[in-house]
N, C-alpha and C positions, 0 to 999 in steps of 0.2 A: 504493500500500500504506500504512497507515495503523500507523503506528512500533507502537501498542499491540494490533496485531492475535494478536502471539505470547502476549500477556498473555487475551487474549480464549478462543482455544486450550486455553491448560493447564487442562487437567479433572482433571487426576490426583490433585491434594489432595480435592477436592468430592466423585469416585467414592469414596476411600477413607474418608470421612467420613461418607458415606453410610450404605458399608458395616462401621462401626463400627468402625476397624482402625485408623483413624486417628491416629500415635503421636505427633505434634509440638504445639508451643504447647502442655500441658496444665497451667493454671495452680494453683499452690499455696494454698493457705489460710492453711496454718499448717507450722511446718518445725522440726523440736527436731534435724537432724543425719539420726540413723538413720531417722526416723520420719517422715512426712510428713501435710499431710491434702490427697486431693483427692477433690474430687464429692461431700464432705463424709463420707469416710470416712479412717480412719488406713491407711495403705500404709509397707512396708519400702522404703528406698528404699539402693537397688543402683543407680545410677546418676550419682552426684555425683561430681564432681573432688576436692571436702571432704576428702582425704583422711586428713589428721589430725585431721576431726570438731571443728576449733578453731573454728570460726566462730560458734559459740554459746559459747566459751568465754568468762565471767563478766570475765576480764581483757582479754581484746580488747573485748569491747560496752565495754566502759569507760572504755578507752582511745581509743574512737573517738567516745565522748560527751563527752569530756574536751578532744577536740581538737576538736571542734563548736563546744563553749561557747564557747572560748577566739579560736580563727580563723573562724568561724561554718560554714555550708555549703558553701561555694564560694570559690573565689580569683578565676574572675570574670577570668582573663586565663591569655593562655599562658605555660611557664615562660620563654620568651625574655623577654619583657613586663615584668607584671608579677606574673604568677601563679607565681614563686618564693619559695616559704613557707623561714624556719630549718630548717622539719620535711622539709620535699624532701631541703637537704643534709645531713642529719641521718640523714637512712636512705640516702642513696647513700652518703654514710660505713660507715654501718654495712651494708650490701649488699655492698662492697666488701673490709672487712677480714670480714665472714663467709665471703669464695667465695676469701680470698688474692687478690684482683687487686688494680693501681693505682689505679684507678677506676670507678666505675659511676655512669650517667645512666638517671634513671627515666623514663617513659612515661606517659600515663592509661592504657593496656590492654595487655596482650601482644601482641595482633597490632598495632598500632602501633607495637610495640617493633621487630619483625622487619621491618614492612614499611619504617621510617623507619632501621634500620640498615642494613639488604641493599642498600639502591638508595642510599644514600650512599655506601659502604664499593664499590662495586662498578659501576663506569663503564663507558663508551663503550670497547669489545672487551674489556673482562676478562672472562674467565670464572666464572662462579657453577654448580658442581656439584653436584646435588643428590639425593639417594636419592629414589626415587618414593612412599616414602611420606612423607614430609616433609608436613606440615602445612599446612595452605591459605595460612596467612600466611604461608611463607616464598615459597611461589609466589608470593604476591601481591606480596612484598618483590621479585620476580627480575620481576613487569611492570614495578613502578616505578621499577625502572635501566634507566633511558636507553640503549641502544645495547649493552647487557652482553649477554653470548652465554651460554643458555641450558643444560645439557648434564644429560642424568639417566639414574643406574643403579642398577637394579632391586635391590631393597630389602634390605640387607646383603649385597650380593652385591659382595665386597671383588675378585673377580678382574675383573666386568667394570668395576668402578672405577678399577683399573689399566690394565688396555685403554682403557679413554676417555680416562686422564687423558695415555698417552703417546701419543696421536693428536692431541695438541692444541700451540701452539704455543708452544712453550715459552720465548718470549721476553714473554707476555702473562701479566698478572695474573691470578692464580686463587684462588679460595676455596669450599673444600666447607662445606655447609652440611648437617649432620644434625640427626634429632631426636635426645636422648639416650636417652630410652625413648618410644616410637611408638605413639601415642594408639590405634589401632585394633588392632594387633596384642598391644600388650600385652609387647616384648621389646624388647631394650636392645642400643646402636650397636656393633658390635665395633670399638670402637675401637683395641683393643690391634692389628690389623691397620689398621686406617684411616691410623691415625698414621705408619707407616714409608711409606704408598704417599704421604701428602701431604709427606713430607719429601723425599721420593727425588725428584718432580718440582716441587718447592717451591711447593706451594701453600698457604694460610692455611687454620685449622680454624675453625669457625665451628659450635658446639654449643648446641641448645636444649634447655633443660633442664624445662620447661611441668610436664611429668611427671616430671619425676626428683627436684627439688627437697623437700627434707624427706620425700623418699621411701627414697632410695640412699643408700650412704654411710654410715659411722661414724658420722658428725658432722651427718646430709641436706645434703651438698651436692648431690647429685645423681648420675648416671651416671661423669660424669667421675671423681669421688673412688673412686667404687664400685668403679671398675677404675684407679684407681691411677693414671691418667692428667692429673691437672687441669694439672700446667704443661707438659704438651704441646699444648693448645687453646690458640686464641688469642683468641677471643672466646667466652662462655656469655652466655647471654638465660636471661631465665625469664620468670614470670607471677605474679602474686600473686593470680590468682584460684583458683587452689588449695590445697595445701598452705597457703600465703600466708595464707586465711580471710580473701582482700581482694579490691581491684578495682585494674589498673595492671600495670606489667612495666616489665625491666629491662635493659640489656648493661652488660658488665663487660668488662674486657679493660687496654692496653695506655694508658697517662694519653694519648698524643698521638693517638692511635685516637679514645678515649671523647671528646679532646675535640671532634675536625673531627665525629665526627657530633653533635654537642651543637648544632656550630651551622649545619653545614647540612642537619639532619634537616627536610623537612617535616612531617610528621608530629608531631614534637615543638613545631617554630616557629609551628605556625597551627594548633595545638589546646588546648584548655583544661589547665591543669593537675590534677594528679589532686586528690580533693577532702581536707581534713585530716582528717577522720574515716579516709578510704580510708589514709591515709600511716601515721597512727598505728596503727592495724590493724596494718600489716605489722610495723612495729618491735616491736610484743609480741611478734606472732606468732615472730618469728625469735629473739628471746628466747627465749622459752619453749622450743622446738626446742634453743637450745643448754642451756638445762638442764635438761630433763628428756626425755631419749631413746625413757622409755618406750615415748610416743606412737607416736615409728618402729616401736618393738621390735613394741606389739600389730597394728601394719597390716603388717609382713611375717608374721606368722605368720597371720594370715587372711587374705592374699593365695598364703601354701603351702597353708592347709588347703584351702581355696574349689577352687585347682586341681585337689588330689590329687583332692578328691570327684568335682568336675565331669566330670574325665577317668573316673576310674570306674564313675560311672553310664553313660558311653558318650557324652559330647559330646565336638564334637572342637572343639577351643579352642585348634588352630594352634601358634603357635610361643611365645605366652605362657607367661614365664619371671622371677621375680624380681622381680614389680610389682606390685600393684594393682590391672591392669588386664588383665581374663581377655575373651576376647572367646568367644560361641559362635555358632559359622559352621551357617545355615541354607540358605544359597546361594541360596535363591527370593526373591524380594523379596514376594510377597502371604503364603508362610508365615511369612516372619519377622514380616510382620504379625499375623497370626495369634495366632505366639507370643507377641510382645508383649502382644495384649491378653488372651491368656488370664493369663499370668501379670499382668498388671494386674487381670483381674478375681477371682486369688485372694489378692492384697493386695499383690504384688510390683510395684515400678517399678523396669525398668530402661532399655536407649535401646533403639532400633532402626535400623540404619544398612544406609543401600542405596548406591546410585553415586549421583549421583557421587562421596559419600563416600571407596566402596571400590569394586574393579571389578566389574561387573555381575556376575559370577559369585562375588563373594565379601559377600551379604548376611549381614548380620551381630545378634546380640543384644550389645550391650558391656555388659559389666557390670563395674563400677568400687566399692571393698570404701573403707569408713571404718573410721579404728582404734575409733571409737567403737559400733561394730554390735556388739549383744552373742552371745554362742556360741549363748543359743536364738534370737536371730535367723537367723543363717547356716544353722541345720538345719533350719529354716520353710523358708526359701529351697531350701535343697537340696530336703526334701521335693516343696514346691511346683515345681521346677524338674524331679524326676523324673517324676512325675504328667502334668504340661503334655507334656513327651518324648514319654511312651509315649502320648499323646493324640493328639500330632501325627505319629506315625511316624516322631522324630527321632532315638526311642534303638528 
């Protein structure tokens, strides 16, 4: 058998590409936030993680040309090495006294954050529990621990978490790993039950915050502040490729925690550092968050409007509550295609997500709101979004 023959096999991209439906790699031209151009036309664009629409904002691009000029492109070495810039600890400082923790160690990416934390933090028979819908990188964080015992329950479902967690042996390390707000769903960890079930059989909490960050929150720390919980976790990650209007991730937690994985994270020891353009980004960005709120104020109110409608026109968009992030469930994988590109070809981009994403039966349109989309945007979209329904027999 010849290793590349499974590579040979999948026809599944080519068919769908074929047949025009084809939803992935569609490259950008030009990008102002809300607005996009592709195939050389302007498209709304309902599908960016952007959430506070900062990445075009005039103080960030500036601060990341500012930090170019100055440290050039690249650091050109890992931060073990030599690829630690002032500006690394300069923003884990300031990452850290943003979220209240001891300390915080940055990344080049969020999923290196997770996967370079989890399989440090979590050894040979510990246990690492995880909700099923957690994020691919925490999964991948739970291959890269060595000898760590795997254990997963089904998606805020805080009773059969307590069921699992008192089957397990409770002389062994444990740590639940959730997401704060869950990229596909679109709804936030009940942690206010999580916390008494990890305390009762003393296991560590362990919250990713990707989507919650400059989302939730008074002040955007994320899920955790949201529900009033932040010093009952013991460790928060995020990502700076969202909210953020960057590239990199983060954990925060406990100084003697944050340091053992500092230094025997893979992932952090034998990969490049993040670039000084990327670092400086983030420290506006989180500036700007703490002062001026606005930004959060206008993306939760188009994250209520966006639902109320959606629901009303008759889609069903699940258990999404409180976010951003509205998903609407088609369940067929070739309709959702479909729908995808009809709504791309009436100016709308949003994602299309199938399994392994989500499970087979639960295909998906995700559609993700920036504070920066203006109110006749949203009603284009609703509009467009009704139209496409009653086309495809969805509503």
């Amino acid at each position: 058998m010849d290793i590349f023959d499974k590579c040979y096999q999948f026809t599944r991209a080519k068919e769908t590409i074929e047949a025009g439906i084809y939803p992935y790699f569609k490259p950008l031209s030009g990008n102002d936030g809300p607005k996009v151009e592709m195939e050389g036309r302007q498209v709304i664009m309902i599908g960016s993680n952007n959430y506070l629409g900062l990445t075009h904002d005039p103080r960030v691009v500036e601060a990341a040309i500012d930090a170019t000029r100055r440290y050039g492109t690249s650091c050109s070495g890992s931060r073990f090495l030599n690829g630690t810039l002032d500006l690394h600890l300069e923003l884990e400082a300031k990452v850290a006294d943003f979220l209240g923790r001891e300390a915080a160690l940055i990344f080049s990416t969020g999923y290196t954050s997770n996967v370079g934390a989890i399989s440090t933090i979590a050894g040979r028979d510990d246990y690492i529990i995880l909700d099923k819908s957690d994020h691919a990188s925490i999964y991948a964080g739970t291959w890269a621990a060595q000898g760590a015992i795997v254990k997963r329950f089904p998606h805020n479902n805080m009773e059969k978490l307590e069921k699992l967690l008192s089957e397990l042996d409770p002389d062994k390390g444990k740590i639940i790993v959730s997401d704060g707000v869950f990229s596909m769903e679109g709804d936030v960890v009940q942690l206010d039950r999580l916390i008494p079930i990890a305390k009762k059989y003393n296991a560590r909490v362990y919250i990713d915050e990707a989507h919650g960050l400059g989302v939730l929150g008074d002040h955007g720390r994320g899920a955790c502040e949201f529900l009033g919980l932040e010093q009952d976790v013991d460790i928060v990650m995020s990502t700076f490729s969202k909210s953020l209007a960057s590239l990199g991730g983060f954990v925060a937690g406990p100084e003697e925690v944050i340091n053992f994985i500092k230094h025997f994270a893979g992932p952090l020891v034998f990969s490049a550092s993040p670039t000084p353009a990327a670092t400086a980004a983030v420290l506006k960005t989180i500036e700007i968050i703490q002062t001026e709120p606005e930004h959060m104020d206008r993306l939760r109110y188009i994250g209520d409007y966006m639902r109320e409608e959606l629901r009303s026109l008759g889609f069903d968009i699940g258990t999404s509550k409180d976010t951003p992030i509205i998903p609407i469930y088609i369940r067929k994988d070739e309709t959702t295609f479909k729908f995808w590109r009809r709504l791309f070809d009436e100016g709308v981009f949003a994602n299309a997500v199938i399994s392994p994403a989500v499970p087979p039966d639960q295909a998906l349109i995700r559609t993700s709101y920036m504070a920066t989309l203006s109110d006749d945007d949203l009603n284009k979209v609703l509009t467009i979004m009704q139209k496409v329904g009653k086309e495809l027999h969805i509503i």
